[in-house]
N, C-alpha and C positions, 0 to 999 in steps of 0.2 A: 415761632415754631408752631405749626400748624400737628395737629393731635386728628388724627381719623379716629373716626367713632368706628367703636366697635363692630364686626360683623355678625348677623345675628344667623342662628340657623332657622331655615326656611322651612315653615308653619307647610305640613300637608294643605292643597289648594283642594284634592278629590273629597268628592260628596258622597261617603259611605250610608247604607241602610246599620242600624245597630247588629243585624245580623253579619250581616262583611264587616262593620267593624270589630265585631268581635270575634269574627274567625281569621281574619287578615290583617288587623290595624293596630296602632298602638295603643296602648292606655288612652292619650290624648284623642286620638280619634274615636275611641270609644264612646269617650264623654263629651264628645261634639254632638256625636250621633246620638245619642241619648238625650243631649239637652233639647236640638229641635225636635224631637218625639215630642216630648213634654211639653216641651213650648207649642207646637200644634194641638196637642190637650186641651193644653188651660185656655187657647184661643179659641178652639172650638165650641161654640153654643150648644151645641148637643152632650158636651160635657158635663155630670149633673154635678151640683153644685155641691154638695156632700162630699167631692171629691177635691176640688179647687185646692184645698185647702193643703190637703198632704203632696198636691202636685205642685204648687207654688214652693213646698218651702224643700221638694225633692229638686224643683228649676235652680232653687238660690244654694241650693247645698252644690251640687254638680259645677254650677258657676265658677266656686268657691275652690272646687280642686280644680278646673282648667288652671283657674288663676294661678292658684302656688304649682301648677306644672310649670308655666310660662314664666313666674318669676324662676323658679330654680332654673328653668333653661339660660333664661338672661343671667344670670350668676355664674353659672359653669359655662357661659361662654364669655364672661369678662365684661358683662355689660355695667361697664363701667358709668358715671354721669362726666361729663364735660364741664369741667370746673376751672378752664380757661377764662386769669383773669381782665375785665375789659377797663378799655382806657381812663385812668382818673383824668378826672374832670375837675379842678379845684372849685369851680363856680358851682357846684350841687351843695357844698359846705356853709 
């Protein structure tokens, strides 16, 4: 009995500015647009370093809620793991 994986709902592909995202986009988009702001920050050299520091850990916070958007979306969408089991082998004993 073959099991299909789950379908997932499909991730915006468009490249908002934080400003369109946040007058047009979702939450998620928001904080897309907002992490690469940030992430162009902390890579930019002319960023002074006195700053690095609340910008790196505003990168890893922002990270942090994409993340649990994405797992809740795989959850309300059934994103089950595939725990089909595979052929015993006696000779691996």
């Amino acid at each position: 009995m073959d099991i299909e994986p789950p379908k997932r709902k499909r991730r915006s592909k468009r490249k908002l500015s934080v400003t369109q995202a946040a007058s047009d986009g979702s939450t998620r988009e928001l904080l897309v647009a907002m992490r690469d702001r940030v992430a162009r920050a902390v890579e930019n050299p002319d960023t002074p370093a006195r700053d690095l520091a609340a910008l790196t850990k505003r990168l890893m916070d922002i990270a942090r809620e994409i993340k649990a958007i994405d797992t809740q979306d795989n959850a309300e969408a059934g994103g089950r793991i595939d725990t089909r089991d595979e052929e015993f082998d006696p000779s691996t004993i």
